[in-house]
C-alpha positions in Angstrom: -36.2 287.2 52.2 -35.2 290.6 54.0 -33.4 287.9 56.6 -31.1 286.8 54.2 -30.5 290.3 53.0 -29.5 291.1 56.5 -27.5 287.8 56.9 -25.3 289.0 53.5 -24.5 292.1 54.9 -23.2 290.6 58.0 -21.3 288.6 56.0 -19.8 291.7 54.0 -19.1 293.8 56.7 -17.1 290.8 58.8 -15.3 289.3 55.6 -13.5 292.2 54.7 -15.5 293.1 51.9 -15.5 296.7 51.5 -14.4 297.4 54.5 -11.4 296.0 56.0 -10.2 295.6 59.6 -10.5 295.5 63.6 -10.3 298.3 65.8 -6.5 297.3 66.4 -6.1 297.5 62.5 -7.6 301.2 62.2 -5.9 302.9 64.9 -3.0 301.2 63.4 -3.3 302.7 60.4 -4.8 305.9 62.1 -1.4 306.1 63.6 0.4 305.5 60.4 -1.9 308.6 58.6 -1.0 310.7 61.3 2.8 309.9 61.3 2.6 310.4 57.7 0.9 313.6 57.6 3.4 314.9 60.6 6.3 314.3 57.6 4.4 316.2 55.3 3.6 319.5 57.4 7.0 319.1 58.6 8.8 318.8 55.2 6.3 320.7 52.5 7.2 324.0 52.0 4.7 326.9 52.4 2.8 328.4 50.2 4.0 331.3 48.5 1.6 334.0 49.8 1.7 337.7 50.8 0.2 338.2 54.6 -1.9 335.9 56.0 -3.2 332.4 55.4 -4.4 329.3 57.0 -1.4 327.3 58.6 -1.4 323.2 57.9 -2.4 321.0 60.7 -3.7 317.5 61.4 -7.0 317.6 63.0 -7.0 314.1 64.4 -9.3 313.5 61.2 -7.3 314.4 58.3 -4.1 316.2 57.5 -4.6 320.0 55.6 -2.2 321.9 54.0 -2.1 325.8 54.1 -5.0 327.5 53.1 -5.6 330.6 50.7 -7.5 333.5 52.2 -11.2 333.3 51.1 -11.3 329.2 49.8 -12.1 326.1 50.4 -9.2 323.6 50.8 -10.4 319.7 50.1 -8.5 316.6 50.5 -9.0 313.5 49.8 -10.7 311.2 52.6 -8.9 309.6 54.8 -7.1 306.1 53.7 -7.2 304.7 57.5 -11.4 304.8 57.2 -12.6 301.3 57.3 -14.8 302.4 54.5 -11.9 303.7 52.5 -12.7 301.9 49.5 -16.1 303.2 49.1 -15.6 306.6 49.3 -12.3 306.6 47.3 -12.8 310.1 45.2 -14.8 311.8 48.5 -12.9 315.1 49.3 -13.3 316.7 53.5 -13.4 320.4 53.0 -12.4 323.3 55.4 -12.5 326.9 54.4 -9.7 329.6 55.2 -11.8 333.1 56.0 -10.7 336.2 54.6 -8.3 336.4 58.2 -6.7 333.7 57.1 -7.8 331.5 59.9 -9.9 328.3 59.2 -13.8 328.8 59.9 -14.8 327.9 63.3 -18.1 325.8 64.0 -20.9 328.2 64.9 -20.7 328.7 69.0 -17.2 326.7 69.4 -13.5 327.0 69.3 -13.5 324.0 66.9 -12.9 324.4 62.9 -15.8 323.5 61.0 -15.4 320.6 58.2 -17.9 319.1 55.9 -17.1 315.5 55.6 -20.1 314.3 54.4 -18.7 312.6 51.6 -16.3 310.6 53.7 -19.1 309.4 56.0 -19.8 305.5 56.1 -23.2 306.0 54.9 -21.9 306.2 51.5 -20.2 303.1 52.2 -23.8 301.6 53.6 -25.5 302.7 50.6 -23.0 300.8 48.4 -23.7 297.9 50.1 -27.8 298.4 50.3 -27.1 299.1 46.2 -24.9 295.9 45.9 -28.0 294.0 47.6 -30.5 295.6 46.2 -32.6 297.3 49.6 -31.9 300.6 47.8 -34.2 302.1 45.3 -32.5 302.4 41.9 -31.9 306.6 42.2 -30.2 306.1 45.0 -27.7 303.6 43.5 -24.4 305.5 41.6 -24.0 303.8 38.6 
C-alpha cells in the first residue's frame, strides 16, 4: 500500500499538481518577481516617517518595503515558489530594530527572516494530508 502512496506523490509532484514547473520555469519567474519588485522600490514612495527607518530591498528571496522602527514587516510569500499554491496566505517576516536597520542573523552580516511559513514543507504536508500519511492533527481543515 505505502508503494502506491509513494507512486501518487510522484505523480503529483511531476503533473503539475500543486506545484508547477522546471527549474527553467522558476528562475523564469524568479526573474519576473525580481524585475517586478525592482519597479516597486523604484516607483513606491517612502514612508512618511521622522528619522530613521528600515530602507526597502529585494533580498534575492522576497521584495520588502520600508520598515517602521521597532516592527515586524511581513509579506506575502513569494509567487515564483514552486509551492506557491500551497502556502498562498503564508507571510516572510523581517523586523526593523529600534536603529532602523533590519535585524541581523546572530554572528553574520546577513538580515534575519523567518520564512517558515513559506517553506515547502507545508506544501509536503498538503500533499501527505491529501493522501492520507498524515495523522488527522496535522491536516488544516
Amino acid at each position: 500500500v505505502r508503494v502506491s502512496k509513494i507512486h501518487r506523490l510522484v505523480l503529483v509532484l511531476t503533473s503539475g499538481g500543486s506545484s508547477d514547473g522546471s527549474l527553467s520555469e522558476v528562475v523564469q519567474k524568479w526573474k519576473e518577481y525580481q524585475l517586478q519588485c525592482q519597479k516597486y522600490l523604484y516607483e513606491t514612495p517612502p514612508i512618511v516617517a521622522e528619522g530613521k527607518f528600515c530602507n526597502r530591498t529585494f533580498d534575492d528571496y522576497a521584495c520588502w518595503p520600508d520598515g517602521l522602527p521597532g516592527t515586524y514587516v511581513n509579506v506575502s510569500c513569494p509567487w515564483y515558489l514552486p509551492w506557491a499554491n500551497a502556502v498562498l496566505h503564508g507571510q516572510v517576516y523581517r523586523f526593523c530594530t529600534s536603529e532602523g536597520t533590519w535585524l541581523l542573523k546572530e554572528n553574520s552580516t546577513l538580515p534575519w527572516r523567518n520564512l517558515s511559513e513559506c517553506e515547502a514543507m507545508l506544501f509536503l504536508t498538503e500533499i501527505e494530508c491529501t493522501l492520507s500519511w498524515s495523522t488527522e492533527s496535522q491536516c488544516i481543515t
